[in-house]
N, CA, C and O atoms as a GROMACS GRO file, in nm:
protein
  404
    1UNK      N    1  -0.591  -6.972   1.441
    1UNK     CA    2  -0.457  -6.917   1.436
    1UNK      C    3  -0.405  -6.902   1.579
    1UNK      O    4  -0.480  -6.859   1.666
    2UNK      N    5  -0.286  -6.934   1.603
    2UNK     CA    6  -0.200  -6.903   1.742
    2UNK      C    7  -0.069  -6.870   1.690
    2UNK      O    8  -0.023  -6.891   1.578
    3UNK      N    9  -0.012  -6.808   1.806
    3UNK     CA   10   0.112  -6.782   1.800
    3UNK      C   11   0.199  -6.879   1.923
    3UNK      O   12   0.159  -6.875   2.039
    4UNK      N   13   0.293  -6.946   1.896
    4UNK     CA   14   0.300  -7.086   2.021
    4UNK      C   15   0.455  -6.975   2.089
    4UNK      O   16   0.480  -6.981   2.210
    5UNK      N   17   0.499  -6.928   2.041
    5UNK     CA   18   0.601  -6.797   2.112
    5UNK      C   19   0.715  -6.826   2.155
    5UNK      O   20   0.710  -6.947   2.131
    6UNK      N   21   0.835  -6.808   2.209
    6UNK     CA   22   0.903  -6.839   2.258
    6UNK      C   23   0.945  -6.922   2.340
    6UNK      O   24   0.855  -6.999   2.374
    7UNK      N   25   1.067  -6.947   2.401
    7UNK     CA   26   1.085  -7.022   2.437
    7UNK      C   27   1.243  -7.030   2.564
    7UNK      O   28   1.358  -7.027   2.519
    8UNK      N   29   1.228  -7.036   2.643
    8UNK     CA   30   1.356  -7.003   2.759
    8UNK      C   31   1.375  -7.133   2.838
    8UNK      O   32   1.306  -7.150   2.939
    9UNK      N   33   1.449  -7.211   2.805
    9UNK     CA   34   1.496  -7.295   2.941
    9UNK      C   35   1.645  -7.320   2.925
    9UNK      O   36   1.728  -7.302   2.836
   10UNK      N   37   1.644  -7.375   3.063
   10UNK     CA   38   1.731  -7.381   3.158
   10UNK      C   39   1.876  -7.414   3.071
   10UNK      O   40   1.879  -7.504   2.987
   11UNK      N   41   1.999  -7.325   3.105
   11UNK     CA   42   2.136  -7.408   3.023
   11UNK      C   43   2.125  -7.590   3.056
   11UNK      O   44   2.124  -7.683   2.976
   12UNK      N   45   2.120  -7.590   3.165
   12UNK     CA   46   2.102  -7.716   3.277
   12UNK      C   47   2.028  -7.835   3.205
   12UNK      O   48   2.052  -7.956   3.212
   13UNK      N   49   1.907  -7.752   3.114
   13UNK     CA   50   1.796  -7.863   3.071
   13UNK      C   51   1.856  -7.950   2.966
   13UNK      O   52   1.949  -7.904   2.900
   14UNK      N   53   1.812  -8.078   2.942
   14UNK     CA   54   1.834  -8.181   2.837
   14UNK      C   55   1.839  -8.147   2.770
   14UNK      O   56   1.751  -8.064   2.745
   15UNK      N   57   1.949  -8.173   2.666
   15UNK     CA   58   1.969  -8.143   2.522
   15UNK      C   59   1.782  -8.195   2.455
   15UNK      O   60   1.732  -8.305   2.477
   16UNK      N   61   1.702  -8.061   2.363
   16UNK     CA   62   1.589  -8.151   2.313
   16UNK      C   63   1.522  -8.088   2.390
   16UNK      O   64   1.429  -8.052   2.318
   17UNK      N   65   1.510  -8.062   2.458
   17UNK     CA   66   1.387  -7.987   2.602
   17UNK      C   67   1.326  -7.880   2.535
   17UNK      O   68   1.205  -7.861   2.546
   18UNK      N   69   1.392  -7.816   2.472
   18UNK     CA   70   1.349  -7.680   2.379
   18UNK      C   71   1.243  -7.754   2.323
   18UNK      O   72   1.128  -7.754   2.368
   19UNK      N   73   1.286  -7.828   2.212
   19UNK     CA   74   1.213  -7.860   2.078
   19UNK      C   75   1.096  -7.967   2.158
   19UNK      O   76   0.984  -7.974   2.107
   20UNK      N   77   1.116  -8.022   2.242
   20UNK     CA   78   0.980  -8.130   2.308
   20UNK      C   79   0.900  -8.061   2.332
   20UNK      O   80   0.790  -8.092   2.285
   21UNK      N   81   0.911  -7.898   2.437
   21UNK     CA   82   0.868  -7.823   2.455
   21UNK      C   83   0.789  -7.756   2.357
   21UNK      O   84   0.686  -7.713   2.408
   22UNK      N   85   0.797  -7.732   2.237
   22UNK     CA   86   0.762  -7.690   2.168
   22UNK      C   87   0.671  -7.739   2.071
   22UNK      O   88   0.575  -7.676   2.026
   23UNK      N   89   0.707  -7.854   2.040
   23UNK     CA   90   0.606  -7.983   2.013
   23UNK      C   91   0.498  -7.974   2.066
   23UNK      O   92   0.402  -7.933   2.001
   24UNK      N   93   0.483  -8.021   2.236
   24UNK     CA   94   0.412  -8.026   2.298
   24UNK      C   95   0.293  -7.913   2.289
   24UNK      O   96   0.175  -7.946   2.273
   25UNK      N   97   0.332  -7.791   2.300
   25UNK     CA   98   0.276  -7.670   2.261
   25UNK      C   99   0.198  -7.684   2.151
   25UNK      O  100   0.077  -7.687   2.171
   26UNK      N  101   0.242  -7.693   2.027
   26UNK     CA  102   0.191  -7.705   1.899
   26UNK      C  103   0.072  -7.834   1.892
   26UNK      O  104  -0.024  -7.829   1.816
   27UNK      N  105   0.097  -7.936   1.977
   27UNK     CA  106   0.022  -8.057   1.991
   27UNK      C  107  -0.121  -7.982   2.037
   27UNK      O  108  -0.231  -7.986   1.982
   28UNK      N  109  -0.085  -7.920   2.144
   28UNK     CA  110  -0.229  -7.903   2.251
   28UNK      C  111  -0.289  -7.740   2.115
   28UNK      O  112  -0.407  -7.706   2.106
   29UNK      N  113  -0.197  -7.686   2.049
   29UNK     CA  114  -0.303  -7.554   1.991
   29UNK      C  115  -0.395  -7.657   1.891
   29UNK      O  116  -0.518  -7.660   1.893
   30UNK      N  117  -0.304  -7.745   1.799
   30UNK     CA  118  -0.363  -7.821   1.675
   30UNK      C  119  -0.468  -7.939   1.766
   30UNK      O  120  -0.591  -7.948   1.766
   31UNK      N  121  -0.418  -7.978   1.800
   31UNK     CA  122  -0.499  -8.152   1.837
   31UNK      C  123  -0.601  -8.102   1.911
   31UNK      O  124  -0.711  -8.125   1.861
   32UNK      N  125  -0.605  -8.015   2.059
   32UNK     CA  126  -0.672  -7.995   2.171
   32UNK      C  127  -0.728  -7.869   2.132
   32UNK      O  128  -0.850  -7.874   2.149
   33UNK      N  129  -0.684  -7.741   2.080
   33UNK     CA  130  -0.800  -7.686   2.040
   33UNK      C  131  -0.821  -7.627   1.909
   33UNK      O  132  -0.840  -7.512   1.870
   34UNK      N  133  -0.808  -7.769   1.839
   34UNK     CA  134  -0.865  -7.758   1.691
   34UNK      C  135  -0.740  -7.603   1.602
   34UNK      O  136  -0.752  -7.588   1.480
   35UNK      N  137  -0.678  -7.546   1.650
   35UNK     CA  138  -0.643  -7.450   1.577
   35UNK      C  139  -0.567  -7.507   1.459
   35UNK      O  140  -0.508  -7.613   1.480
   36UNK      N  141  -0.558  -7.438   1.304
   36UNK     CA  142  -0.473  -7.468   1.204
   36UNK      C  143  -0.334  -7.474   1.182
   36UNK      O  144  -0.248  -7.558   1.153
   37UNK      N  145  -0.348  -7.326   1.213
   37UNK     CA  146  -0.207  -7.202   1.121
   37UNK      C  147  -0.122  -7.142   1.307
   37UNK      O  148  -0.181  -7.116   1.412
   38UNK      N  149   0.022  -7.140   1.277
   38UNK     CA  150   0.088  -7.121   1.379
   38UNK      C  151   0.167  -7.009   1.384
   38UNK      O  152   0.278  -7.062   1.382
   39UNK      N  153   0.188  -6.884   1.390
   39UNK     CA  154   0.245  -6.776   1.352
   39UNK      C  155   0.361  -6.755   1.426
   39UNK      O  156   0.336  -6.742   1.546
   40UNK      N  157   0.481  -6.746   1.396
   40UNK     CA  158   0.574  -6.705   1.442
   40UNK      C  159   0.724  -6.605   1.393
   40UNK      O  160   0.743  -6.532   1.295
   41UNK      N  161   0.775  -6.627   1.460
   41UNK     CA  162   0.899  -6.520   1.416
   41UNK      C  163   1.034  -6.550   1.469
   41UNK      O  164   1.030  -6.628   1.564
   42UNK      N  165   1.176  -6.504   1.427
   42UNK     CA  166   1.262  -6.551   1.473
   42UNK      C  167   1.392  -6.465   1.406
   42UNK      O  168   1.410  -6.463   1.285
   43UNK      N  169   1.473  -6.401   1.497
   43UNK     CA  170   1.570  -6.267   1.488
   43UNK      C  171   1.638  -6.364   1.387
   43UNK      O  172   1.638  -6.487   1.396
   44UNK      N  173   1.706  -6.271   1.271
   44UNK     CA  174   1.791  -6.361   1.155
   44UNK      C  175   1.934  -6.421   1.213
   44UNK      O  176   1.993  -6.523   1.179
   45UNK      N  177   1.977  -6.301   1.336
   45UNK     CA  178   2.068  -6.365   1.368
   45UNK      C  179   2.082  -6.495   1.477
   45UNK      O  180   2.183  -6.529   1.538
   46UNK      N  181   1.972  -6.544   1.481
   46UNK     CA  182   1.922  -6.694   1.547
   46UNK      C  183   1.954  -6.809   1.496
   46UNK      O  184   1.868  -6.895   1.520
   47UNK      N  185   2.076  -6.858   1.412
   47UNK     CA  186   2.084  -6.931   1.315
   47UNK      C  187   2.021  -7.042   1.331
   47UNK      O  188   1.951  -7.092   1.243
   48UNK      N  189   2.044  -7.100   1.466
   48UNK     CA  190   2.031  -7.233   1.473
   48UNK      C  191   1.887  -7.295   1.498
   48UNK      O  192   1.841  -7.409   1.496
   49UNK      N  193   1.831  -7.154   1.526
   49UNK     CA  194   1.644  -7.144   1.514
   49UNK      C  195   1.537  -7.126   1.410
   49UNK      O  196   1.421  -7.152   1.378
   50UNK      N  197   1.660  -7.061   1.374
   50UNK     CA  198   1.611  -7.005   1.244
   50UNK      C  199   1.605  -7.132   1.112
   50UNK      O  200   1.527  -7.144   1.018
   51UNK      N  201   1.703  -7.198   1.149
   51UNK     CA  202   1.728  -7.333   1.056
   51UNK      C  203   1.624  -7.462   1.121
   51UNK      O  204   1.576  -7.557   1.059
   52UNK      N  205   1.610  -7.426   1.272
   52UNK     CA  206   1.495  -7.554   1.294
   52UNK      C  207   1.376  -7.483   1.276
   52UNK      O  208   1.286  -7.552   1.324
   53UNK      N  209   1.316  -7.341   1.212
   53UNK     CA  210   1.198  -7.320   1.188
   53UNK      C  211   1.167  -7.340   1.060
   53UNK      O  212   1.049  -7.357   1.028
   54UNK      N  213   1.284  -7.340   0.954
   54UNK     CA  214   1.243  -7.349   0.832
   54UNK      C  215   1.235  -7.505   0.843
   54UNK      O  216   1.142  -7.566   0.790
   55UNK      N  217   1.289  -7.541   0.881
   55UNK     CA  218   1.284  -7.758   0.825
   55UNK      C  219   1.132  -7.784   0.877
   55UNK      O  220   1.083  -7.894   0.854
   56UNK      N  221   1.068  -7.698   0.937
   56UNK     CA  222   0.878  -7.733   0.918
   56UNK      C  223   0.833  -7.631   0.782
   56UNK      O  224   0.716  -7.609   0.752
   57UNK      N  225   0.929  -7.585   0.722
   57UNK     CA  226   0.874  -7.542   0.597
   57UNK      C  227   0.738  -7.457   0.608
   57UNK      O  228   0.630  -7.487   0.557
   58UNK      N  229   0.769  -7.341   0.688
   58UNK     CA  230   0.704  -7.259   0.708
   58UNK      C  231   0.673  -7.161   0.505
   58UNK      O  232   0.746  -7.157   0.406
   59UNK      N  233   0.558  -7.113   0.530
   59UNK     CA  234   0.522  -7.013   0.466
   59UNK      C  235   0.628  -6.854   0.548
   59UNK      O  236   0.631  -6.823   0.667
   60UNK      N  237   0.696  -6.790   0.435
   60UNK     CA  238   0.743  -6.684   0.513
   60UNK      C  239   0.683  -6.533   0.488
   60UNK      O  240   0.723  -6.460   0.397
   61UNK      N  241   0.574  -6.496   0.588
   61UNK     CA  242   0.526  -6.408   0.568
   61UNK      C  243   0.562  -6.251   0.560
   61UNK      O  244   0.480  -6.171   0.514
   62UNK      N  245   0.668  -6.218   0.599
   62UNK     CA  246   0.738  -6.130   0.603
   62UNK      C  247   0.905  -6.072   0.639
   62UNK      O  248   0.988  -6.156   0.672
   63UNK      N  249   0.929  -5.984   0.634
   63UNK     CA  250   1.111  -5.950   0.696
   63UNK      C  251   1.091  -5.810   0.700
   63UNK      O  252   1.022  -5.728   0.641
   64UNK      N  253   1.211  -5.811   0.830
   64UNK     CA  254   1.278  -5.690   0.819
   64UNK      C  255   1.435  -5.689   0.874
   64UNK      O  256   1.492  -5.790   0.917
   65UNK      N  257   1.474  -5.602   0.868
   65UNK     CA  258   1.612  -5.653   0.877
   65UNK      C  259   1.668  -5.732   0.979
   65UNK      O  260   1.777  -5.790   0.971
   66UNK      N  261   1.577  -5.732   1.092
   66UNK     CA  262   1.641  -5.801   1.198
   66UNK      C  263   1.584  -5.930   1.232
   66UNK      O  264   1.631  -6.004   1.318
   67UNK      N  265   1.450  -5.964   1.139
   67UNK     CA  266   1.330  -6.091   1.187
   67UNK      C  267   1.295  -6.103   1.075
   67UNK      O  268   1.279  -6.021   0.985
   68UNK      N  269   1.281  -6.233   1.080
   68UNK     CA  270   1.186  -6.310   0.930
   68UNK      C  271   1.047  -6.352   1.018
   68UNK      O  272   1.053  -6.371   1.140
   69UNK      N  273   0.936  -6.362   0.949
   69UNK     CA  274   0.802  -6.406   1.032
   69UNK      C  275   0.776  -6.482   0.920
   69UNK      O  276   0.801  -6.470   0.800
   70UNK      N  277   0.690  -6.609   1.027
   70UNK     CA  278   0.641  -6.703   0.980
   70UNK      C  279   0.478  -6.769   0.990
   70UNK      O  280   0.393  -6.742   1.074
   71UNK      N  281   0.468  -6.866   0.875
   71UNK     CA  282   0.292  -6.897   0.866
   71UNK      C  283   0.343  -7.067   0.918
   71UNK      O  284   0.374  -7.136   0.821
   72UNK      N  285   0.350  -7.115   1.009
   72UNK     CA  286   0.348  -7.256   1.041
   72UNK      C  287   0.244  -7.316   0.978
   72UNK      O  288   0.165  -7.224   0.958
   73UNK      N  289   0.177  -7.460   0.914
   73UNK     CA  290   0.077  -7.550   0.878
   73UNK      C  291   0.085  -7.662   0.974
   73UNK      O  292   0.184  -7.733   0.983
   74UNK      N  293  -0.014  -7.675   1.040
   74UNK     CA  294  -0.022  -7.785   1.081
   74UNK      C  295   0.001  -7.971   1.008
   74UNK      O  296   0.046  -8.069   1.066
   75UNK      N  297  -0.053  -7.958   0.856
   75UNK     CA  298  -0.015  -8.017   0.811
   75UNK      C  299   0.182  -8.025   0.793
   75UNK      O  300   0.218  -8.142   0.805
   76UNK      N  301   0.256  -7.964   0.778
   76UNK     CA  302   0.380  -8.008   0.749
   76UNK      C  303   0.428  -8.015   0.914
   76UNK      O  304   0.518  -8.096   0.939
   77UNK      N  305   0.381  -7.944   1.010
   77UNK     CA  306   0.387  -8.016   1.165
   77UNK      C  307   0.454  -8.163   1.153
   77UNK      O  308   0.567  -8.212   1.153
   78UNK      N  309   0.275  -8.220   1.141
   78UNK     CA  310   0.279  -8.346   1.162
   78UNK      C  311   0.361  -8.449   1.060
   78UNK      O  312   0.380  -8.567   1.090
   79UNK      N  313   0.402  -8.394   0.947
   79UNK     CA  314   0.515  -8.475   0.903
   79UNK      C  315   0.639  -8.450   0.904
   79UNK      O  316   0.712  -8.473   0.808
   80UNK      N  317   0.679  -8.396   1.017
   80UNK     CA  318   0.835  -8.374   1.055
   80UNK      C  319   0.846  -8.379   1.198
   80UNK      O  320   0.951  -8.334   1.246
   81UNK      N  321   0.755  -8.427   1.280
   81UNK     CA  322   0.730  -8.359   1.407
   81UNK      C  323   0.846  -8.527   1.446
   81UNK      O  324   0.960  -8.538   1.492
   82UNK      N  325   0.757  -8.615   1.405
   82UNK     CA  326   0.817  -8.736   1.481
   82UNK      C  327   0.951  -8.813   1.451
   82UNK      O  328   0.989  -8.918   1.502
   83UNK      N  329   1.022  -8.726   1.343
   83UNK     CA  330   1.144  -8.714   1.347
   83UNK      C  331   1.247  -8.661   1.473
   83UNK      O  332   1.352  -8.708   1.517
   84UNK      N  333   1.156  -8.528   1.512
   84UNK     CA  334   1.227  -8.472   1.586
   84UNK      C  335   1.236  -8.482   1.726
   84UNK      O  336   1.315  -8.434   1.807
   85UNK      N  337   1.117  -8.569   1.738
   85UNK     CA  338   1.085  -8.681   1.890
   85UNK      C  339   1.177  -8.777   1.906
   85UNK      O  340   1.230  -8.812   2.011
   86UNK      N  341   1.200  -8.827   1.773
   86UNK     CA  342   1.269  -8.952   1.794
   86UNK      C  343   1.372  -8.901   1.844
   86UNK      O  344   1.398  -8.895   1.964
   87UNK      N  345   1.445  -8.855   1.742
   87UNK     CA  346   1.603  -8.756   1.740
   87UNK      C  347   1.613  -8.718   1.871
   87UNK      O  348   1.688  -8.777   1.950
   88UNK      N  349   1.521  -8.595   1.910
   88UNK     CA  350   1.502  -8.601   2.071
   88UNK      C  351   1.556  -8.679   2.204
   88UNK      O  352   1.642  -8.646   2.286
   89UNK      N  353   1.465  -8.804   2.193
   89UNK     CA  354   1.462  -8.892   2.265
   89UNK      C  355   1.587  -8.964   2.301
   89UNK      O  356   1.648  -8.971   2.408
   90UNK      N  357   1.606  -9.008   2.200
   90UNK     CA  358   1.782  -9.076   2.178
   90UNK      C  359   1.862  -8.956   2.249
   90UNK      O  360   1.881  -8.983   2.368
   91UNK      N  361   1.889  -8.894   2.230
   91UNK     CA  362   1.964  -8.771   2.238
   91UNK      C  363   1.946  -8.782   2.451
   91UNK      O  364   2.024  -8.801   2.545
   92UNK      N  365   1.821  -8.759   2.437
   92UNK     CA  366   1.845  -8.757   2.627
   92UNK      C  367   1.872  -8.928   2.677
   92UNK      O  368   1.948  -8.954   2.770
   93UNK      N  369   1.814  -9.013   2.616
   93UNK     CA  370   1.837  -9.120   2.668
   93UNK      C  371   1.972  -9.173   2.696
   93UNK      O  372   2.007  -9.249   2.786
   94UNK      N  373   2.064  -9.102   2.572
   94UNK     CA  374   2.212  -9.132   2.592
   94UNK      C  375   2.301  -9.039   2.698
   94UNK      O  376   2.409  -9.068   2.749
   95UNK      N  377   2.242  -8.948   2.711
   95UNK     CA  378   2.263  -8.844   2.835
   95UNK      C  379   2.255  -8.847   2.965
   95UNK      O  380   2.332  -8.798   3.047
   96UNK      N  381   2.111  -8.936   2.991
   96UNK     CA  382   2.076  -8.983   3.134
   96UNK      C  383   2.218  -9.115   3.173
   96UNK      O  384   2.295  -9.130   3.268
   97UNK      N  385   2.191  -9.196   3.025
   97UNK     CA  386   2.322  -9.325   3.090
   97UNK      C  387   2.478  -9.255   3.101
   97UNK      O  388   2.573  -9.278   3.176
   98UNK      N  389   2.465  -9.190   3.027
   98UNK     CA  390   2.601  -9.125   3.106
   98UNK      C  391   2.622  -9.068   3.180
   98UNK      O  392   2.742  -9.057   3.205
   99UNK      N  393   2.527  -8.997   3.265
   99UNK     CA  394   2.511  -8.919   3.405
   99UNK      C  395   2.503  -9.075   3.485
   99UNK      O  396   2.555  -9.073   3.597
  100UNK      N  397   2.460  -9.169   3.455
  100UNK     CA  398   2.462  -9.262   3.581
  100UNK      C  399   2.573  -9.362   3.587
  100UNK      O  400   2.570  -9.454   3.669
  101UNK      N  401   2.680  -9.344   3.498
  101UNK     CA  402   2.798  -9.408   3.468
  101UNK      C  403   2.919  -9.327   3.582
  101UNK      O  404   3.037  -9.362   3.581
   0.00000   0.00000   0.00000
């Protein structure tokens, strides 16, 4: 079990930096040290977090009025993860060519 936690970057950073970031994280608890289950949480009024934590189809372990908590699976991870790489990717790649335009 881990908790992979929050998350702060830069206004500045690439659209996607969050969620790579976060990936990445989840990669090294599951792949690198074997962990399963991913525990987390996220204020209700977070919409837009709150909507990319459920699309891994978390188990929801609890509420209170201000936070829903969650049971992450590594299994549903890995079948949504490389959607969101791709999606990702595109997303900065079209960003960089327009910074060099």
């Amino acid at each position: 079990k881990f908790v992979s936690g929050s998350w702060l970057f830069s206004p500045d950073s690439p659209t996607g930096a969050s969620i790579l970031g976060g990936i990445i994280c989840k990669e090294i608890a599951y792949e690198e040290l074997g962990l399963e289950r991913d525990f987390g949480d996220t204020r209700k009024n977070n919409k837009r977090v709150l909507r990319y934590n459920m699309s891994y189809e978390p188990e929801i372990i609890g509420e209170d009025e201000t936070t829903v908590y969650f049971l992450f699976s590594k299994e549903k991870f890995n079948k949504i993860k490389l959607g969101y790489i791709e999606q990702c990717t595109k997303i900065m790649q079209q960003e960089m060519l327009h910074k060099t335009m």
